[in-house]
N, C-alpha and C positions, 0 to 999 in steps of 0.2 A: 023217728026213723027216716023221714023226709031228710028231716037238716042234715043227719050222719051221709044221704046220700047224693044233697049238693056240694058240702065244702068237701067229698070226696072228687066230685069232676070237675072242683076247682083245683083243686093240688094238681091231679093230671095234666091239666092246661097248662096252667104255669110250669110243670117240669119240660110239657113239649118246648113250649116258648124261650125257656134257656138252653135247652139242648136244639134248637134249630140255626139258633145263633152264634155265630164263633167270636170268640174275643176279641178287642180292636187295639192293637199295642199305642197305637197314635191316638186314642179316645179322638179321631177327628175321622168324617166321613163326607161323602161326596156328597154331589145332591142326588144323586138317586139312593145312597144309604149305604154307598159301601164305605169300608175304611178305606182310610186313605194310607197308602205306602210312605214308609221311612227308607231314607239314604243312610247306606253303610257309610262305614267310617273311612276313608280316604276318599266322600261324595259327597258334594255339596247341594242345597235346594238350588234349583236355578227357577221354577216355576211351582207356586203353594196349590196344593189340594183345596180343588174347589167344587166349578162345574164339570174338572176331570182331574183323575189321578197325579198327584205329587212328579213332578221331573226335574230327574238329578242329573248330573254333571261330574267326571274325575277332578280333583284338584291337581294343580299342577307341582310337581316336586321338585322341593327347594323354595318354591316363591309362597303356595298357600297349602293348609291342612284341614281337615274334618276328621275329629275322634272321636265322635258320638255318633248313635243313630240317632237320626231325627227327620221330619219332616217339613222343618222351618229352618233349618239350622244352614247354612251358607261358609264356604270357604275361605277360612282367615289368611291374613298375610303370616309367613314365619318372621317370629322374633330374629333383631337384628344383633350379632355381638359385640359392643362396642366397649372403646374407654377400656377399665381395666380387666372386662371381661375376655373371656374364652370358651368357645364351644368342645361342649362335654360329648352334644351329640347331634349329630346334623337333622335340621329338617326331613322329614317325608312327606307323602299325601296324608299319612292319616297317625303324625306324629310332630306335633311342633318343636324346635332346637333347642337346646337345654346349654344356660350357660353359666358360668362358673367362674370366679377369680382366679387372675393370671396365676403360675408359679411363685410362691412367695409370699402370695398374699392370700387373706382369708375375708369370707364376708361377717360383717359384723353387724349380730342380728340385731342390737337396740339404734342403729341407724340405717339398716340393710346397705351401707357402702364397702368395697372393700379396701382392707386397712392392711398394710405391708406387717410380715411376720414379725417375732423380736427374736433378735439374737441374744442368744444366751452366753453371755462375759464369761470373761477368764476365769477359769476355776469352777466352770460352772457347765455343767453338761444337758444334752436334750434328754427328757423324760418320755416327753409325748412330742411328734414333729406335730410342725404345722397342718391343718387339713384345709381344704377347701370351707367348711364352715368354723372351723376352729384354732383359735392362736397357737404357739408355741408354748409346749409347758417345760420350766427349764430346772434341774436340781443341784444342789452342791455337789461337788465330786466327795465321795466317802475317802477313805482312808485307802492309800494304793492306787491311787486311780491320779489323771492329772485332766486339764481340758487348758491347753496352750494358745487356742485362736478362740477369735467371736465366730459362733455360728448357728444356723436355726436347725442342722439337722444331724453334726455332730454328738455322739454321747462322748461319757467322759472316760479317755481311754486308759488300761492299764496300766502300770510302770514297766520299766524295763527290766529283767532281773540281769543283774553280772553275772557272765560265765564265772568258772574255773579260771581259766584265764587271764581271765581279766580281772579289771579292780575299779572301785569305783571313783570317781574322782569329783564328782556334784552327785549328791540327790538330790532323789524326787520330789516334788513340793505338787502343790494343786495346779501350777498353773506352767511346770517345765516337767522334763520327763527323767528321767538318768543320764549320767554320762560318765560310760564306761571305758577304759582305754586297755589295751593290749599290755599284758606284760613283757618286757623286753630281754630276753636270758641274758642278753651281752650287759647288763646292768648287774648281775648276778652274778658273785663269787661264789662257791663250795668251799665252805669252810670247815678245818681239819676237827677233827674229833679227836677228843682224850681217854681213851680208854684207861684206866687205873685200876682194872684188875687184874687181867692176866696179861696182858700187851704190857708187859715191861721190861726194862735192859735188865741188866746189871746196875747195882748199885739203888734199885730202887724206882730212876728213872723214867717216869711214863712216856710209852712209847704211841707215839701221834701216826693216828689211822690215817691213810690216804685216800683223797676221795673215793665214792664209790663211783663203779663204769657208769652208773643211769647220768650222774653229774659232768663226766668227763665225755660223754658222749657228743659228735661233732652234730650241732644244730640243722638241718637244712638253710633255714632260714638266716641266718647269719653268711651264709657262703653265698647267699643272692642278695643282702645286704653288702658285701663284700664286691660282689659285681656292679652292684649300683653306686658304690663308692670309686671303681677305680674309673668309672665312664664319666664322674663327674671330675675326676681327674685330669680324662682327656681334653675335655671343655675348655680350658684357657691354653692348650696347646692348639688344637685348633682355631682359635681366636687369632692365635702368636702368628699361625701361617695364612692367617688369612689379610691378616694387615699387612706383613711383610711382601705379600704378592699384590697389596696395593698401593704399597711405597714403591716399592719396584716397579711398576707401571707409572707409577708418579714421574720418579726419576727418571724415567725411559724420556716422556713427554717433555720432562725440562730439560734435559740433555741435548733433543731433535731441534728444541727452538732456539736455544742457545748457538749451539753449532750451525745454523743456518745464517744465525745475525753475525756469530763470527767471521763468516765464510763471504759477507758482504762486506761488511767491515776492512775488509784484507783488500778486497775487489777496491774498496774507494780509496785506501790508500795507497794500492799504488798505483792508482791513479795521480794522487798527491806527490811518492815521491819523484815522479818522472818529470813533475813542473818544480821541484821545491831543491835546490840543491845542499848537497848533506853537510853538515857542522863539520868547521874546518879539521881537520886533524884525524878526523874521523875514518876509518879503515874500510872498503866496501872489498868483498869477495866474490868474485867472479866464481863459476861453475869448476872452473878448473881448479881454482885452488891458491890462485895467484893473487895478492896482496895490494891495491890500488890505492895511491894518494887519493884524497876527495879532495887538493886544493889543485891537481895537474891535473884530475877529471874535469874539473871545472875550468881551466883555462881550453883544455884541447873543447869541451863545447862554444864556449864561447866566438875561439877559431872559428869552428866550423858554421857557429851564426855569421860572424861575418861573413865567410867566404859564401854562402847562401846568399847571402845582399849584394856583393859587390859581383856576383854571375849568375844566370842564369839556372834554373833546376838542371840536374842531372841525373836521369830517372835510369837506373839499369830494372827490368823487371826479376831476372831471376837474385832472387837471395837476397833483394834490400829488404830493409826493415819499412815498416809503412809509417811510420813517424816521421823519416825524412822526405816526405810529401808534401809540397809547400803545402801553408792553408788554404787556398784556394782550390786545391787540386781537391783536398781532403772532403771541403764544403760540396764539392760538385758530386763526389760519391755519395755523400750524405743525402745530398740532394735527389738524385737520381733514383737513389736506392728507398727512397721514403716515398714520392711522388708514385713510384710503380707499386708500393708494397701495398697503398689505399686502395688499389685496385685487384691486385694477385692473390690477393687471402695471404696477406702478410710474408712476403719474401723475406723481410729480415731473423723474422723467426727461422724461417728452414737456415738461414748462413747461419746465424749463431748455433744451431743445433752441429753443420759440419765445422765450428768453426773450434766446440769441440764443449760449448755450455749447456747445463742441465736447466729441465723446465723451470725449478727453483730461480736460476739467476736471468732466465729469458725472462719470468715473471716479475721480479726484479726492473729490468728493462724496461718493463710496460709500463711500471706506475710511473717513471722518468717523465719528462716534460715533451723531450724528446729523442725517444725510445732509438733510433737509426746509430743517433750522434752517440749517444750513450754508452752504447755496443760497443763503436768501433775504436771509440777512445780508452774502455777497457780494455779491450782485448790490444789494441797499442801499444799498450805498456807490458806485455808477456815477449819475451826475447825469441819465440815462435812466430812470432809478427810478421811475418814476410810477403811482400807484393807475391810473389809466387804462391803463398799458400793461400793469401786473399784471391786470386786471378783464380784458381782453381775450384776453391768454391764458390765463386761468383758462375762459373759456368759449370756445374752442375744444379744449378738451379736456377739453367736458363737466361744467365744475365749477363751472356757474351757484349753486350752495348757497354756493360761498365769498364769489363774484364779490357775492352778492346780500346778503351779511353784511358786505361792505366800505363798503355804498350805506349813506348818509345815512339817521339817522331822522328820522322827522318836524319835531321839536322843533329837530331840530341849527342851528344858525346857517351861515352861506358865510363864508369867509373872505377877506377880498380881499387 
């Protein structure tokens, strides 16, 4: 009875003893006996349970993580994704980055690298694509179906069926698709029918049915085919006018330089024939109309060379020609009129323009050796040439000093 009533106030004890106690998750405790605290998960240990309570710390996100509780456990760096990796899923505090093979490729578990997908060849379609952990699974195309390129995610696609319409002109095989083309009605006659029962003449003769309206009916299609043929029609008529306005422009251009070079051409020969006298026998026409020896032309110059030598000039200003200017006289305008032009923004240009020449032959002038002389020896040789009509444009252009070197001196005689 004793024993029944010790190991009775031992069981007591003992139940107080574990009901006084609370459970310790971390089986680790201070030194005075308490448990020691665990860090949640995005907390790292920063100081261990010892002579005081466990001290945690947040991890920082992105750089380190904790996903356990624990009381020793410390904040990792996050995994980096490198090479032919890709992150599936970004670090956190209390979740490390999860990374994965690029697009295209999968990891391959008996070397854990990863390994580019395969493409599945001609004729040959995807079954299963590619996964992050797993290849390409690829099948033959069955019957009706085609696969025309390599690739890891294509299946193998249908054929094409022909309309009504249409006709087919290739089939399909496994590795091309159909090729169907339009039918064309303008290819297409309605051909007559023979009726030989009741459709008949006289005589027996079977009489030929005429198409039906569905046949003879006017196409849409055909009348915008009929459009697109007369516009290609137009096509080399517009070609025709287009070249023809650039011959015509051509022509214009070689016409304008030609006429130019002729127009100078004329200019230096008669300059030629007024030094050159003309083949005997030869007829020269005068403005009026009147009939000239060219061998008593040439005697009456001659005269009048002589009679130049053997006296003195005889300068009348109004109405002579400027040819009968000794040389010297001639050199001295030349001169005069060149020597001031280097200075006056080109005086000979403004004479020539009253004298009655276009910028064309003043330009002309210029390229000369010397432009003055040039001038005046052309315009010399025009039967317009007149000291009077020289004297008057010399002094509208201010060059009374030549105008007045040209005038008669005193002593001079008139000539009639």
């Amino acid at each position: 009875m004793e024993f029944v009533v010790y190991l009775f106030v031992l069981l007591l004890g003992a139940v107080g003893v574990l009901t006084a106690q609370e459970p310790c998750d971390s089986q680790q405790y201070t030194a005075s006996g308490q448990c020691c605290e665990m860090c949640q998960p995005g907390e790292g240990m920063v100081k261990k349970c010892g002579a005081k309570q466990t001290v945690c710390a947040p991890c920082i996100d992105s750089e380190t993580f904790s996903e356990n509780y624990s009381s020793t456990e410390t904040c990792r760096p996050c995994t980096q994704c490198k090479g032919l990796l890709r992150m599936k899923a970004p670090c956190t505090e209390s979740a490390d980055a999860i990374c994965v093979c690029d697009y295209n490729y999968y990891m391959d578990k008996v070397t854990g690298d990863c390994q580019a997908c395969t493409l599945c060849p001609l004729g040959h379609g995807v079954w299963r694509e590619c996964a992050e952990d797993m290849d390409t699974v690829c099948e033959p195309c069955p019957e009706g179906t085609y696969s025309d390129q390599e690739s890891s995610v294509d299946p193998c696609l249908p054929c094409t069926i022909c309309e009504d319409e249409e006709y087919e002109m290739e089939s399909c095989t496994l590795t091309s698709d159909s090729l169907c083309k339009e039918l064309n009605p303008r290819f297409f006659t309605p051909t007559p029918t023979m009726d030989m029962t009741d459709n008949t003449l006289g005589g027996g003769i079977p009489k030929i049915t005429p198409p039906t309206d569905t046949v003879t009916t006017t196409n849409p299609s055909s009348t915008r085919m009929g459009g697109v043929g007369m516009d290609q029609n137009l096509i080399p008529i517009y070609c025709s006018i287009l070249a023809a306005v650039v011959l015509g422009l051509i022509a214009f251009i070689v016409f304008k330089k030609w006429n130019s070079c002729k127009q100078n051409k004329q200019g230096a020969n008669n300059r030629t024939v007024n030094q050159t006298p003309s083949p005997e026998g030869e007829k020269l026409h005068s403005d009026s109309g009147i009939s000239v020896d060219s061998q008593s032309l040439q005697e009456q110059q001659q005269l009048q060379q002589q009679q130049s030598l053997s006296q003195p000039p005889v300068v009348k200003v109004d109405g002579n020609l400027f040819t009968i200017l000794p040389p010297h006289k001639q050199e001295e305008v030349e001169t005069l009129l060149a020597e001031k032009s280097a200075e006056e923004d080109m005086d000979w240009c403004s004479l020539a323009g009253l004298l009655g020449y276009q910028e064309e032959h003043i330009d002309t002038f210029r390229q000369e050796e010397h432009p003055v002389k040039a001038l005046l020896s052309d315009w010399g040789s025009k039967d317009c040439a007149t000291l009077d009509a020289l004297c008057t444009a010399l002094r509208k252009i201010k060059r009374d000093d030549i105008a007045e070197s040209l005038s008669p001196e005193p002593t001079a005689t008139s000539a009639v």
